[in-house]
PDB file with one MODEL, atoms N, CA, C and O in Angstrom:
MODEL        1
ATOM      1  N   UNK A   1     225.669  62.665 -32.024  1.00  0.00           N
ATOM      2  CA  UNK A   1     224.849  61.732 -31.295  1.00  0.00           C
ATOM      3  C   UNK A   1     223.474  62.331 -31.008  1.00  0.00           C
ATOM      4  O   UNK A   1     222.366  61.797 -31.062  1.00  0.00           O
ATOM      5  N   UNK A   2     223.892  63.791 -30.633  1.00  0.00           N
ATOM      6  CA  UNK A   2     221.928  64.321 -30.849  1.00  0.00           C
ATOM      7  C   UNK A   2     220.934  64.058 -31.719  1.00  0.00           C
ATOM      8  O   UNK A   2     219.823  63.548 -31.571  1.00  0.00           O
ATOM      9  N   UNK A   3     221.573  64.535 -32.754  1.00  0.00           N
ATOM     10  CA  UNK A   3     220.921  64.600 -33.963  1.00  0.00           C
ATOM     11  C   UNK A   3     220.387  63.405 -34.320  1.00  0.00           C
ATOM     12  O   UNK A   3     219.522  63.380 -35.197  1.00  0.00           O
ATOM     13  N   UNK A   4     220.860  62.134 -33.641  1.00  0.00           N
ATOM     14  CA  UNK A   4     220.356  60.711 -34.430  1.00  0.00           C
ATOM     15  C   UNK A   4     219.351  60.222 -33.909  1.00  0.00           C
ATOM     16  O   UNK A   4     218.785  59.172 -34.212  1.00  0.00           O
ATOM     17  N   UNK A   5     219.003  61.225 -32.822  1.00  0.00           N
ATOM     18  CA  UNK A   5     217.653  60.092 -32.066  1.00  0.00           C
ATOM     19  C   UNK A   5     215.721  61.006 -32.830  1.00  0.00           C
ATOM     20  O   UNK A   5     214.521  60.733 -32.805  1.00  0.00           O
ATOM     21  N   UNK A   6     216.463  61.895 -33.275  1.00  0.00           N
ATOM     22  CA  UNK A   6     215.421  62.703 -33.696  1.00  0.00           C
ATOM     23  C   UNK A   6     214.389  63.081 -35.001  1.00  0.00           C
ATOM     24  O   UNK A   6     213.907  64.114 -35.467  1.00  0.00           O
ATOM     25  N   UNK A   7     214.323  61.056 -35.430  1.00  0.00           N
ATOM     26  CA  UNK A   7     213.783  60.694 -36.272  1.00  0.00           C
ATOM     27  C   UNK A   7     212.554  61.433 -36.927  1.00  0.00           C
ATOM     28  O   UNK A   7     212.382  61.616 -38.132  1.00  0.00           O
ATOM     29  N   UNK A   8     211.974  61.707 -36.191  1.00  0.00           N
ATOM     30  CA  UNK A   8     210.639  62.080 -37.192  1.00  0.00           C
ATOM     31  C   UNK A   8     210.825  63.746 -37.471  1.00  0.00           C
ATOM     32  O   UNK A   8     209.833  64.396 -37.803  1.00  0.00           O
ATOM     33  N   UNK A   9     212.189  64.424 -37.313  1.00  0.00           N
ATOM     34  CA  UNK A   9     211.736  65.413 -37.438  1.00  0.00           C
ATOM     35  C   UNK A   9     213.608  66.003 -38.291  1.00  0.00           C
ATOM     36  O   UNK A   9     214.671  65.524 -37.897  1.00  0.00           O
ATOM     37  N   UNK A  10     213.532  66.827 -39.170  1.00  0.00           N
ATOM     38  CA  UNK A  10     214.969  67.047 -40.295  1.00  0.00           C
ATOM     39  C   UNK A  10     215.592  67.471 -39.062  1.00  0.00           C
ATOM     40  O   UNK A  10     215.026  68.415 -38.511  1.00  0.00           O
ATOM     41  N   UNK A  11     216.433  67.089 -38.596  1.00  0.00           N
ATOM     42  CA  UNK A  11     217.423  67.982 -37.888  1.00  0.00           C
ATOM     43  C   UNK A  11     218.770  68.428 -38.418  1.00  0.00           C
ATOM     44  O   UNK A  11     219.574  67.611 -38.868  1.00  0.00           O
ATOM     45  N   UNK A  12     219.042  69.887 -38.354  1.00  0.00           N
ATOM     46  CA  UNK A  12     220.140  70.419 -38.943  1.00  0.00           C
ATOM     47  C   UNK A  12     221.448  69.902 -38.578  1.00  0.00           C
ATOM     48  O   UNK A  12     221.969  69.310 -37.633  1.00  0.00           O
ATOM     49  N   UNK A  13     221.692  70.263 -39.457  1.00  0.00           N
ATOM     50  CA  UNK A  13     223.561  70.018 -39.389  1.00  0.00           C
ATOM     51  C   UNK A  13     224.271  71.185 -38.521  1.00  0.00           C
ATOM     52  O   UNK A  13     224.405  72.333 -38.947  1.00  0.00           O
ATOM     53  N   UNK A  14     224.706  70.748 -37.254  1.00  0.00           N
ATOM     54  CA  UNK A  14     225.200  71.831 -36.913  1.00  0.00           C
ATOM     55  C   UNK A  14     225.890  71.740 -35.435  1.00  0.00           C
ATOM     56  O   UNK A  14     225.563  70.874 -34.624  1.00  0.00           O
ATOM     57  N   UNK A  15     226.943  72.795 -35.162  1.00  0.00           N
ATOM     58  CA  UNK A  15     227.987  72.479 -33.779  1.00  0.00           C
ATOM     59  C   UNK A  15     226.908  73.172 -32.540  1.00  0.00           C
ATOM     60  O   UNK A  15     227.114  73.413 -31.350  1.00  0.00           O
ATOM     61  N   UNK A  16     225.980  73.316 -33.203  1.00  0.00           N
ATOM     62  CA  UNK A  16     225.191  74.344 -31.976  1.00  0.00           C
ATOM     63  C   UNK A  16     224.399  73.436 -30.637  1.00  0.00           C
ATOM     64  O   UNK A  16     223.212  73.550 -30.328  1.00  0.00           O
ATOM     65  N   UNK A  17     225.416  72.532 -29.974  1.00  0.00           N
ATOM     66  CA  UNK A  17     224.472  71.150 -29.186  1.00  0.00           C
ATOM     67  C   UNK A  17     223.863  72.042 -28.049  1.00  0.00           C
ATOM     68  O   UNK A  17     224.058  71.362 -27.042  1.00  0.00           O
ATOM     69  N   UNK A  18     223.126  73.390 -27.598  1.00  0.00           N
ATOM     70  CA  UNK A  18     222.502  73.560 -27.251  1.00  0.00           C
ATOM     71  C   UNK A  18     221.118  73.468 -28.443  1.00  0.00           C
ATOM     72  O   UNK A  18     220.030  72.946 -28.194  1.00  0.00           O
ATOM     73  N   UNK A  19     221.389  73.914 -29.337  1.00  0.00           N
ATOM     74  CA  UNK A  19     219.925  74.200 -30.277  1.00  0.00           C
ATOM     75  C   UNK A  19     219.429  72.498 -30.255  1.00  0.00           C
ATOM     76  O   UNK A  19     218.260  72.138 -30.122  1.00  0.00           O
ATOM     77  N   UNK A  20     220.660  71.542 -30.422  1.00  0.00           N
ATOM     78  CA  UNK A  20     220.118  70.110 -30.526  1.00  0.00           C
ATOM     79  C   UNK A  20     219.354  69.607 -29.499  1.00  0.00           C
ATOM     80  O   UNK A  20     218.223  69.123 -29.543  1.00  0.00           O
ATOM     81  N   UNK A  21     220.339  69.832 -28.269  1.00  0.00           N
ATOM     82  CA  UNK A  21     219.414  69.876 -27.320  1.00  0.00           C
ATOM     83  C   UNK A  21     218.457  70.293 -27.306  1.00  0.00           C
ATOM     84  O   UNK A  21     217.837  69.560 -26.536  1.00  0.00           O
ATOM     85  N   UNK A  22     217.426  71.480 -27.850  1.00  0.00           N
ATOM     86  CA  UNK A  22     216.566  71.838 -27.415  1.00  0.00           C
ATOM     87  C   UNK A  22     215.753  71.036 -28.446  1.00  0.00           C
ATOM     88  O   UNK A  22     214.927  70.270 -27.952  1.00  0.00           O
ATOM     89  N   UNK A  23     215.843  71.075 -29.923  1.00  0.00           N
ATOM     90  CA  UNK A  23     215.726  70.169 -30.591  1.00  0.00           C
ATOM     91  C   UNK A  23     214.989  68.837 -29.900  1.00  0.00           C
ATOM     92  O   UNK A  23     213.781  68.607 -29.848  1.00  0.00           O
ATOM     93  N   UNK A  24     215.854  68.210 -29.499  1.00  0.00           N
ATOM     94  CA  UNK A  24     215.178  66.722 -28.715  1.00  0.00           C
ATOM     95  C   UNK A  24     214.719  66.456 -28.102  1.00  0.00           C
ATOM     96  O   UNK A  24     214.416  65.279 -27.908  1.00  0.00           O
ATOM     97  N   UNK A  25     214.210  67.955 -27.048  1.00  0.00           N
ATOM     98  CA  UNK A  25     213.106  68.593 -25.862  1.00  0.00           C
ATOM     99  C   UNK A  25     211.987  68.167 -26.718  1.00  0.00           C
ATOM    100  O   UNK A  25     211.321  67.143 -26.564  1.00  0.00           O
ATOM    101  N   UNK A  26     211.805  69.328 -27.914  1.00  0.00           N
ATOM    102  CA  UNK A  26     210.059  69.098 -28.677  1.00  0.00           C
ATOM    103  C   UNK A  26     210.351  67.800 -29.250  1.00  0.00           C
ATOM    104  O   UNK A  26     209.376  67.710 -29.997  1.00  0.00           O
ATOM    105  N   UNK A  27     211.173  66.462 -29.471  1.00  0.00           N
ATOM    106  CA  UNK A  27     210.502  65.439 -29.541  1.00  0.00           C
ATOM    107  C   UNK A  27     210.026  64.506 -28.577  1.00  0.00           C
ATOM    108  O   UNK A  27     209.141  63.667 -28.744  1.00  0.00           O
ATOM    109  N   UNK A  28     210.686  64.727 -27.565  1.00  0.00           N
ATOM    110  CA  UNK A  28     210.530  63.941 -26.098  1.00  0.00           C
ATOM    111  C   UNK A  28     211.116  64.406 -25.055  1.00  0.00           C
ATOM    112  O   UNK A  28     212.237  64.863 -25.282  1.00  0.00           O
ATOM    113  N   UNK A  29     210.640  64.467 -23.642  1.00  0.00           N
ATOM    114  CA  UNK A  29     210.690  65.090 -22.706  1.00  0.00           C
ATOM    115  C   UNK A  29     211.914  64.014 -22.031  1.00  0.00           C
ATOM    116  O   UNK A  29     211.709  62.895 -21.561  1.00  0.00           O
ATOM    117  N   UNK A  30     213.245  64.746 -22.150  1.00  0.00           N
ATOM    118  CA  UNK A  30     214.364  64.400 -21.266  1.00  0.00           C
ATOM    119  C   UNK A  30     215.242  65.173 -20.201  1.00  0.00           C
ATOM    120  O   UNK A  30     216.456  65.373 -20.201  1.00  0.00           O
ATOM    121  N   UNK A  31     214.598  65.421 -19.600  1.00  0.00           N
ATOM    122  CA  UNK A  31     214.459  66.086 -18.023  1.00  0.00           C
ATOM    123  C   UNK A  31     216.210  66.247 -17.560  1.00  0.00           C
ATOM    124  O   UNK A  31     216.745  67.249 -17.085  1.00  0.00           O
ATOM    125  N   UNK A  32     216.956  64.687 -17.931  1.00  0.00           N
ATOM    126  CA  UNK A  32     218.403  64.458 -17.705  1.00  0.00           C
ATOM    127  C   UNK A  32     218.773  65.163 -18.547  1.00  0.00           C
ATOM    128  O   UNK A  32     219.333  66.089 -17.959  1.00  0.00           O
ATOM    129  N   UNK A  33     218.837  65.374 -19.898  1.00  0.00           N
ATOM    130  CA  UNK A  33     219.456  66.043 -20.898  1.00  0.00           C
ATOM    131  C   UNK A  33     219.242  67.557 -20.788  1.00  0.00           C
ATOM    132  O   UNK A  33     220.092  68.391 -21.097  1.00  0.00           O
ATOM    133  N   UNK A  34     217.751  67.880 -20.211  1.00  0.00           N
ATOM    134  CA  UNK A  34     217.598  69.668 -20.691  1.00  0.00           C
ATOM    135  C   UNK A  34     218.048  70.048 -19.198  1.00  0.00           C
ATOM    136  O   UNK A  34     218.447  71.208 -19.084  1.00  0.00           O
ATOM    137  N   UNK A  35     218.051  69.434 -18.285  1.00  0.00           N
ATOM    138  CA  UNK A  35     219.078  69.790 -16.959  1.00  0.00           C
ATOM    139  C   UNK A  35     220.578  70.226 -17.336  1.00  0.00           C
ATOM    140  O   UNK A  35     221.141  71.145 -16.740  1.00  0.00           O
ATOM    141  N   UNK A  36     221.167  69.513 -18.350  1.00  0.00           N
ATOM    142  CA  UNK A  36     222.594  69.896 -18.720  1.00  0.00           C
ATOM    143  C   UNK A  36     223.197  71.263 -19.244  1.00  0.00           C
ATOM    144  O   UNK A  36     222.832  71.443 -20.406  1.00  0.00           O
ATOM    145  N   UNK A  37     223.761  71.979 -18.911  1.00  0.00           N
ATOM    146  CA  UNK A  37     224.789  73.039 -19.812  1.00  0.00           C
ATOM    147  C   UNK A  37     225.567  72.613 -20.597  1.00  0.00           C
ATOM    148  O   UNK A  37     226.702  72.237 -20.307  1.00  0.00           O
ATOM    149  N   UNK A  38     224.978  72.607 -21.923  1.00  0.00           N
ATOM    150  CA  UNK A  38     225.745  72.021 -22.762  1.00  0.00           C
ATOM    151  C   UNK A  38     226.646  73.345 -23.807  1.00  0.00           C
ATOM    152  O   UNK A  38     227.061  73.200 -24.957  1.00  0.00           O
ATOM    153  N   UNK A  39     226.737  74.577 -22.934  1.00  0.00           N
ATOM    154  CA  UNK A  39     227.043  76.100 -23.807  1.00  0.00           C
ATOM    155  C   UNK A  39     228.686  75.715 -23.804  1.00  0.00           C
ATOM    156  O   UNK A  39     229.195  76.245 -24.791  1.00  0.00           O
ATOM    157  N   UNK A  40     229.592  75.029 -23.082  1.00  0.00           N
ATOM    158  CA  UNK A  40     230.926  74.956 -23.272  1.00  0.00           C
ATOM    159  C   UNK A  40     231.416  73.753 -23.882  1.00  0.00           C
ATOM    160  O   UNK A  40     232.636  73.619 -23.976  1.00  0.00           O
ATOM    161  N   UNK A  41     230.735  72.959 -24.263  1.00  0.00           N
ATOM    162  CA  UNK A  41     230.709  71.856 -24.628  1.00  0.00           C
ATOM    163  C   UNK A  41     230.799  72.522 -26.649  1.00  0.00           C
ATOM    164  O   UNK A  41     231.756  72.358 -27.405  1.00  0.00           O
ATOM    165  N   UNK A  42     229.433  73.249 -26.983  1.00  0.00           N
ATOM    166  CA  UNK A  42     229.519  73.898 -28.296  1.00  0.00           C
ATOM    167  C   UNK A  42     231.024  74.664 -28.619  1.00  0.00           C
ATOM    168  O   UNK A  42     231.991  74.405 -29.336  1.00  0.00           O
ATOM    169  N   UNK A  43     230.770  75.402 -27.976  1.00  0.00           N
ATOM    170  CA  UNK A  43     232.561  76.265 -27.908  1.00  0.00           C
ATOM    171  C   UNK A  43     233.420  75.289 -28.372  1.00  0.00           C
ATOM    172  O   UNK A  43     233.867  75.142 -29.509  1.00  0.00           O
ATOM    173  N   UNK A  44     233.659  74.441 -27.070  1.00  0.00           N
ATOM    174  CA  UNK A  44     234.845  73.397 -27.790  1.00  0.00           C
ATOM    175  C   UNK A  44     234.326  72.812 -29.034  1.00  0.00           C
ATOM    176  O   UNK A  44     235.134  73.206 -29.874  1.00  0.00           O
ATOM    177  N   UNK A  45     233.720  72.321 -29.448  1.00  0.00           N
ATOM    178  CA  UNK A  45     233.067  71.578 -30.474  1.00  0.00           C
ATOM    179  C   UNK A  45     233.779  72.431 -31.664  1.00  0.00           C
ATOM    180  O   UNK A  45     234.461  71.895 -32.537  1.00  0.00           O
ATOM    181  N   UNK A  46     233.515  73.925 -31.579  1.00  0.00           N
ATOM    182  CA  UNK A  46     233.688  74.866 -32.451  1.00  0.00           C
ATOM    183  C   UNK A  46     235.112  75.060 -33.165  1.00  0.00           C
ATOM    184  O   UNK A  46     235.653  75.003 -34.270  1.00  0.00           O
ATOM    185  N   UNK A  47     235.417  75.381 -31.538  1.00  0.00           N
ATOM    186  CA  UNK A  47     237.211  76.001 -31.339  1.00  0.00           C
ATOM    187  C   UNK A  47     237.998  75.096 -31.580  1.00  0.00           C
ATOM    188  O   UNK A  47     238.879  75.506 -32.336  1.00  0.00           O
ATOM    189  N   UNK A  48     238.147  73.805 -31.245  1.00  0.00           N
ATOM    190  CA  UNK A  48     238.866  72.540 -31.305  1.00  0.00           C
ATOM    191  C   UNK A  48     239.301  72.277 -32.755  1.00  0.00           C
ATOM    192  O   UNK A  48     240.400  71.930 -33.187  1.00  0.00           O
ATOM    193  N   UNK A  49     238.062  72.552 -33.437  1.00  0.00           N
ATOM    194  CA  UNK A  49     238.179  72.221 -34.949  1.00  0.00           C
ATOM    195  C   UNK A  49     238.746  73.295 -35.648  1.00  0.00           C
ATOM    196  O   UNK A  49     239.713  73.147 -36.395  1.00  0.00           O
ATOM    197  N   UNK A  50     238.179  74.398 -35.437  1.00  0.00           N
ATOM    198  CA  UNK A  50     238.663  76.019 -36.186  1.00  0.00           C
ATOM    199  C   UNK A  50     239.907  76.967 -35.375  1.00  0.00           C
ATOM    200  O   UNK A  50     240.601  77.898 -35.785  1.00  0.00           O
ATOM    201  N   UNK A  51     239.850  76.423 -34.342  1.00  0.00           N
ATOM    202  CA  UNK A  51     240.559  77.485 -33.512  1.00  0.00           C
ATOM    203  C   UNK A  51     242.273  76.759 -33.249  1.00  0.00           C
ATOM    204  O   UNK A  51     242.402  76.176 -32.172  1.00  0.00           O
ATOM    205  N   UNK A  52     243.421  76.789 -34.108  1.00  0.00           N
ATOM    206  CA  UNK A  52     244.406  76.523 -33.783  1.00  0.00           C
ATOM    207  C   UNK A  52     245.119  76.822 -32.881  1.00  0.00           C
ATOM    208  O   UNK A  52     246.243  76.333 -32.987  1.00  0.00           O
ATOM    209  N   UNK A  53     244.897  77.651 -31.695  1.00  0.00           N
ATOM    210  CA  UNK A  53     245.420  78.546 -30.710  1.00  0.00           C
ATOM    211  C   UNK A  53     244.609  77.783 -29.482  1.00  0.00           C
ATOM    212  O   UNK A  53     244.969  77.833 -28.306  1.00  0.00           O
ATOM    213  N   UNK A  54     243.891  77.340 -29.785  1.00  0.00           N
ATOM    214  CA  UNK A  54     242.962  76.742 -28.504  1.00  0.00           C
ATOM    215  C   UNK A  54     243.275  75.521 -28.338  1.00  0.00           C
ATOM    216  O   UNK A  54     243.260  74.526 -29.064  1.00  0.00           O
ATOM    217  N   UNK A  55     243.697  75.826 -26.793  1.00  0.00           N
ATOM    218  CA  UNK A  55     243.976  74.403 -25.794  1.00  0.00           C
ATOM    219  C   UNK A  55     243.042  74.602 -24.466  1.00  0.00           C
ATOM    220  O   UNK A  55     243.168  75.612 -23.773  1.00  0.00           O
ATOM    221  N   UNK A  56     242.275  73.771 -24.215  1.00  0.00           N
ATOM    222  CA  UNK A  56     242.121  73.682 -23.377  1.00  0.00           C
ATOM    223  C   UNK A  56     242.617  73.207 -21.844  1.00  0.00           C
ATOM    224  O   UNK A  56     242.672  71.984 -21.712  1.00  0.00           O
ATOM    225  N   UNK A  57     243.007  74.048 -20.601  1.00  0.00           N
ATOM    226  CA  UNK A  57     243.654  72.996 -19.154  1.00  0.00           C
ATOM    227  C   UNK A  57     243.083  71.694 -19.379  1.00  0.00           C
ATOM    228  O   UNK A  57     242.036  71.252 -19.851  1.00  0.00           O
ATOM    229  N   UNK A  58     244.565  71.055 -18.671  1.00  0.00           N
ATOM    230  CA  UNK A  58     243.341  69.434 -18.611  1.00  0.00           C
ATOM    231  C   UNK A  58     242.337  69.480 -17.415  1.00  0.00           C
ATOM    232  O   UNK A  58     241.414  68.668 -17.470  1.00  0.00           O
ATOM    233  N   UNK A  59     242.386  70.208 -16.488  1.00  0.00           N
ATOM    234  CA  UNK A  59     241.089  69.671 -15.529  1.00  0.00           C
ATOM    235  C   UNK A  59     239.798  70.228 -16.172  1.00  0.00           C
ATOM    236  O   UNK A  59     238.761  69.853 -15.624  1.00  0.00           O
ATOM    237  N   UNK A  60     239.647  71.208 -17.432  1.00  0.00           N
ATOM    238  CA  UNK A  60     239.118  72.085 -18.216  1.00  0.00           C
ATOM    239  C   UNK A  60     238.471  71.147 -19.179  1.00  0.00           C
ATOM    240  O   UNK A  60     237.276  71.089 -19.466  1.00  0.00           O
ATOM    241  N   UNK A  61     239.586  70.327 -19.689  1.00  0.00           N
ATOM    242  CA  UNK A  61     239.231  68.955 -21.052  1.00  0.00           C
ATOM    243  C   UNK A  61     238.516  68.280 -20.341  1.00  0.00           C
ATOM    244  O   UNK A  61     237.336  68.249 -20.692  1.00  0.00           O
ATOM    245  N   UNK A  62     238.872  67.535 -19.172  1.00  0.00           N
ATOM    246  CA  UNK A  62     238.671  66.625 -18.238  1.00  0.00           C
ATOM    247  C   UNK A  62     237.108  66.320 -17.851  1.00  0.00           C
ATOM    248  O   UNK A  62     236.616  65.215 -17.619  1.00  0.00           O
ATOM    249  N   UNK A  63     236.268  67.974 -17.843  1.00  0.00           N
ATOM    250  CA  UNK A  63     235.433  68.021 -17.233  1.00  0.00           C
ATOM    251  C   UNK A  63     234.372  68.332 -18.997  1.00  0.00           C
ATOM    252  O   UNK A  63     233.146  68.359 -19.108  1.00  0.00           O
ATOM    253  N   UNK A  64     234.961  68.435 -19.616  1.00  0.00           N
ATOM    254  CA  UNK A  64     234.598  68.572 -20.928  1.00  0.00           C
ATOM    255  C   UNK A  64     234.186  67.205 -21.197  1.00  0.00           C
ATOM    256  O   UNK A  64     233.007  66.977 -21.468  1.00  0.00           O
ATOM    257  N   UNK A  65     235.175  66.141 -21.138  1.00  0.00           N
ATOM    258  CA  UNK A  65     235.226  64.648 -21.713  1.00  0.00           C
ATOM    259  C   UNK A  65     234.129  63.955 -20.743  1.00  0.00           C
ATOM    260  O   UNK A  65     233.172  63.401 -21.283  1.00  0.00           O
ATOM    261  N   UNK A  66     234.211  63.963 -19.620  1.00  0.00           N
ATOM    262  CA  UNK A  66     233.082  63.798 -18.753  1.00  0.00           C
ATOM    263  C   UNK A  66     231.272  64.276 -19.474  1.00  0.00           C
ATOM    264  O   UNK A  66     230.287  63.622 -19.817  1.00  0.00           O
ATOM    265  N   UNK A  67     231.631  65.768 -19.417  1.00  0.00           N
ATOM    266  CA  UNK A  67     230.091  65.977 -20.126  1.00  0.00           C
ATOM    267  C   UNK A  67     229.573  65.703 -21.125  1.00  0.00           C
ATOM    268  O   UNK A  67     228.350  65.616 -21.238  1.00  0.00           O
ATOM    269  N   UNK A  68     230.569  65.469 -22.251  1.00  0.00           N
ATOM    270  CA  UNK A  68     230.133  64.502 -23.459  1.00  0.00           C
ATOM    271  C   UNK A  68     229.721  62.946 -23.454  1.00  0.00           C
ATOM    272  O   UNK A  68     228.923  62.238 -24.068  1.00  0.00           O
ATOM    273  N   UNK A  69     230.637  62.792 -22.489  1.00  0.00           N
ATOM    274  CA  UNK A  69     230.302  60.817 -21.810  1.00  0.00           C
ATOM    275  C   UNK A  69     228.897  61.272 -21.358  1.00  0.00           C
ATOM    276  O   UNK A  69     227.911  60.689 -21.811  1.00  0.00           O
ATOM    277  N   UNK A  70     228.774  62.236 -20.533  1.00  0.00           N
ATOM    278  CA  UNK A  70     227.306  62.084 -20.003  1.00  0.00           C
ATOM    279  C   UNK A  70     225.835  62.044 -21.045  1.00  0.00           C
ATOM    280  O   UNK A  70     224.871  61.287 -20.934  1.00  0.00           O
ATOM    281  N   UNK A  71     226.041  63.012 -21.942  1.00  0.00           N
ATOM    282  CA  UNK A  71     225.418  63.597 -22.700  1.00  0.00           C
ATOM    283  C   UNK A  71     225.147  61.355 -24.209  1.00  0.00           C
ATOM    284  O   UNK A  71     224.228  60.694 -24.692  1.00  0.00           O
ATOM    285  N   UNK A  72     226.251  61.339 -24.171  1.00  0.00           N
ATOM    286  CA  UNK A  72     226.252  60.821 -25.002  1.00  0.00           C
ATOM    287  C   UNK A  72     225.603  59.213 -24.174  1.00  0.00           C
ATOM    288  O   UNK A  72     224.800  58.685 -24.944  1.00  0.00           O
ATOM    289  N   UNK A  73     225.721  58.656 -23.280  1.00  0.00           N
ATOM    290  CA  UNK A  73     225.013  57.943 -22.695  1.00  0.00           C
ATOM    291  C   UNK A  73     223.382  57.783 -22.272  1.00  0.00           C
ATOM    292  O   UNK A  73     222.814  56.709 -22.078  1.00  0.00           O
ATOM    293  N   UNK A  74     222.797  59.085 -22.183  1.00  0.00           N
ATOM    294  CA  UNK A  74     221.925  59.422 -22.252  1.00  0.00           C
ATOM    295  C   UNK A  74     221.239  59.507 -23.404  1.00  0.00           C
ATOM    296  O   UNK A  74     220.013  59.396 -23.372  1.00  0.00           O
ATOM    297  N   UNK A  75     222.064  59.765 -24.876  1.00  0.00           N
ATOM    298  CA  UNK A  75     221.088  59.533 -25.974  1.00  0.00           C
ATOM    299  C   UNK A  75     221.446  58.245 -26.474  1.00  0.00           C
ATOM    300  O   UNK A  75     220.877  58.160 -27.562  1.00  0.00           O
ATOM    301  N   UNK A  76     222.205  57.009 -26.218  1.00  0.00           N
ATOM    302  CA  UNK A  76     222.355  55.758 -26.220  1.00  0.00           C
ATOM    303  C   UNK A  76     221.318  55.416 -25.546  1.00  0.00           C
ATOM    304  O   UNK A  76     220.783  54.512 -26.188  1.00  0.00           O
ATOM    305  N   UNK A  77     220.518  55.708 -24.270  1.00  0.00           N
ATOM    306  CA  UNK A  77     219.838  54.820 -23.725  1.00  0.00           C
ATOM    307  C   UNK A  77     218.849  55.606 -24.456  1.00  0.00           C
ATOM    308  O   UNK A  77     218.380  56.418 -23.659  1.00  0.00           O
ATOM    309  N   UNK A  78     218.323  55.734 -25.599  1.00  0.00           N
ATOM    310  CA  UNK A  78     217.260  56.637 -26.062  1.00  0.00           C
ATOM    311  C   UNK A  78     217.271  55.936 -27.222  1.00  0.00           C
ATOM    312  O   UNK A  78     216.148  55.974 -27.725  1.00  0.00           O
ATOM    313  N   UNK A  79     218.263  55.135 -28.052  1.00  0.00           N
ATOM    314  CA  UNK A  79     218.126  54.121 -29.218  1.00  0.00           C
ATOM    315  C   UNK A  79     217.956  52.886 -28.659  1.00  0.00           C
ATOM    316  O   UNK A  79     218.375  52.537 -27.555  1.00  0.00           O
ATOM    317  N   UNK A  80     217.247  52.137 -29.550  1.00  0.00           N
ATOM    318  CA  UNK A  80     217.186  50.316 -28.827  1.00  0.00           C
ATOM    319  C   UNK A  80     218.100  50.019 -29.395  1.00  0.00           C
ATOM    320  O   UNK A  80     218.676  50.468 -30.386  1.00  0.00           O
ATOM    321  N   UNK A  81     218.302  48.977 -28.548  1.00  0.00           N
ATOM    322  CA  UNK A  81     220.114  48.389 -28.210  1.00  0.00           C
ATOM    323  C   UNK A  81     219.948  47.513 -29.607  1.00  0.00           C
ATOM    324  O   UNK A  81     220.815  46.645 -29.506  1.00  0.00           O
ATOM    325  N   UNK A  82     219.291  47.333 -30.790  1.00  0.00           N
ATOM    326  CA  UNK A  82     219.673  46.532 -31.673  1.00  0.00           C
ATOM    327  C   UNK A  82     219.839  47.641 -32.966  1.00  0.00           C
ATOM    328  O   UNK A  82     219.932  47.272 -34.136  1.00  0.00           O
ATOM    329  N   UNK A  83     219.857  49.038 -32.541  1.00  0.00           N
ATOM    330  CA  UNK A  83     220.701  49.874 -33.454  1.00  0.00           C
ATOM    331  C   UNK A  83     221.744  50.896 -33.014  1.00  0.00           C
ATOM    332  O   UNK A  83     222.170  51.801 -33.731  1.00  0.00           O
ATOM    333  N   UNK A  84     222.121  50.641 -31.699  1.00  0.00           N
ATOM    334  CA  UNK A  84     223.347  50.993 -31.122  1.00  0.00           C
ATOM    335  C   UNK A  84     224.828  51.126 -31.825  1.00  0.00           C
ATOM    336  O   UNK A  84     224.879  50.007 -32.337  1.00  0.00           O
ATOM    337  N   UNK A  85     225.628  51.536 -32.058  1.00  0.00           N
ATOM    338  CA  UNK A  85     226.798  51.533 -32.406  1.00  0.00           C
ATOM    339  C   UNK A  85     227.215  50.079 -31.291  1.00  0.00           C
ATOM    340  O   UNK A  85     228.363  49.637 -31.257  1.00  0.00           O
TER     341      UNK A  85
ENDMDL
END
């Protein structure tokens, strides 16, 4: 969802949603988004997929699933609603 608002500029392919984040800083100033810690959010991103041994607690997921809702609402209100998912 980072990566899609950041039209005028190649953005990489990649689990690193701090670099995206910072990424979407030099295209526009989002004060809500570069406020966020998005460093455990990458981890899981990482581990979830590669890491068969990794579970996260649920109050651990919980607060995980939350920061992605956040994160991801915030770059929804950043596309116009007639190319929204």
């Amino acid at each position: 969802m980072l990566s899609c608002t950041a039209g005028r500029r190649k953005i990489p392919r990649t689990h690193d949603l701090e670099e995206l984040q910072r990424l979407c800083a030099e295209q526009e100033a989002m004060p809500e988004l570069a406020a966020l810690d998005l460093t455990e959010l990458t981890a899981y991103g990482v581990e979830l997929r590669y890491d068969t041994e990794f579970w996260p607690s649920q109050p651990t997921a919980g607060e995980a699933v939350a920061l992605a809702e956040r994160v991801r609402a915030l770059m929804l209100a950043q596309i116009p609603p007639s190319a929204r998912p």
